[in-house]
FIPAGU-857035 format. One line per 5 residues: number of its first residue (from 1); their letters; for each residue x negated, y, z of C-alpha. Coordinates in steps of 0.001 Angstrom, whole numbers, plus 500000, padded with zeros to 6 digits. Example, Ala and Ser with C-alpha at 12.3 -4.5 7.8 and 13.67 -1.06 7.14 Angstrom:
BEGIN
1) as) 487700/495500/507800 ~ 486330/498940/507140
//
This chain:
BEGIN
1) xxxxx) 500000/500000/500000 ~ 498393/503406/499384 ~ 499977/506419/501159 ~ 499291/510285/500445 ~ 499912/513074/502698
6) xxxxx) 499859/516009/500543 ~ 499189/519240/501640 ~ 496107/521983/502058 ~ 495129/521301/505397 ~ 497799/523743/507627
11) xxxxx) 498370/522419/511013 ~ 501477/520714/510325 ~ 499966/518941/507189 ~ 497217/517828/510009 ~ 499743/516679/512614
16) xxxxx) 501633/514265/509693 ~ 498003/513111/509024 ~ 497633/512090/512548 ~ 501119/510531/512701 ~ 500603/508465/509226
21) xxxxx) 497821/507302/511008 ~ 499195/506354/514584 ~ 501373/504697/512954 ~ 499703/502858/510296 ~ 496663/501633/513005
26) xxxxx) 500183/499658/514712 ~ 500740/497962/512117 ~ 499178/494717/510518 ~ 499439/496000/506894 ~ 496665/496688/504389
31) xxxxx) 497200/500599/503598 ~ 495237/503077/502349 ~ 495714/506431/503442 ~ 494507/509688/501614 ~ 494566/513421/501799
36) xxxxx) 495228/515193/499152 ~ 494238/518904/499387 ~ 493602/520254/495706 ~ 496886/522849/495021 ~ 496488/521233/491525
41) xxxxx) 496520/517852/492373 ~ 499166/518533/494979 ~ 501901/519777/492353 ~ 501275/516826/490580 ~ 504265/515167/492902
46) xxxxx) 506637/518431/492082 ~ 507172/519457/495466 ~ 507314/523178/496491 ~ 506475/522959/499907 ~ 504301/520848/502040
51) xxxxx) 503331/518954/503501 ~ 504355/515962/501705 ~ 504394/511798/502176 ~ 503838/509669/498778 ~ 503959/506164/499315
56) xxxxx) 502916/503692/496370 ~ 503547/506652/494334 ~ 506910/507662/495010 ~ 507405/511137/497269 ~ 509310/510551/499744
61) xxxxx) 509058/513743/502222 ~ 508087/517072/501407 ~ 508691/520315/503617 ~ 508605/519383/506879 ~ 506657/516706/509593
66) xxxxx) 508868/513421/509495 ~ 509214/511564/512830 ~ 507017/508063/513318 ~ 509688/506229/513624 ~ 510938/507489/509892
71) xxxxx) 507296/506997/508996 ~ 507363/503430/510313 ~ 510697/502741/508333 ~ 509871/503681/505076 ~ 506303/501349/505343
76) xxxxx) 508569/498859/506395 ~ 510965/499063/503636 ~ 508407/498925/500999 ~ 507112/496435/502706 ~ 510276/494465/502595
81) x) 510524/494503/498972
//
């Protein structure tokens, strides 16, 4: 699984960083997290405000810091299928 947090490096794009990774260290998954910080590389996933998640490709937050426990869903749903 390969997960993205998107986002220039603002505190809150930090503190979904940290939570990604909380999160992802309790599991028993093979993931691979990166940051992506480049403004061009970030509007790549259209979104107009960050930060953002992208798992496996697909956005699936953008605009605000999502919960773990939403975090720890969405791995497990795409883990699921």
């Amino acid at each position: 699984m390969d997960i993205k947090i998107l986002g220039p490096g603002c505190r809150r794009c930090k503190t979904l960083a940290k939570d990604v990774e909380d999160v992802v260290n309790g599991l028993d998954l093979d993931i691979r997290i990166e940051k992506v910080e480049k403004m061009e590389d970030i509007l790549k996933f259209n979104i107009l405000r960050t930060p953002g998640l992208v798992i496996d490709g697909k956005l699936i937050s953008s605009g605000r810091v999502p919960s773990k426990s939403e975090i720890k869903k969405w791995i497990q749903e795409r883990t699921e299928k």
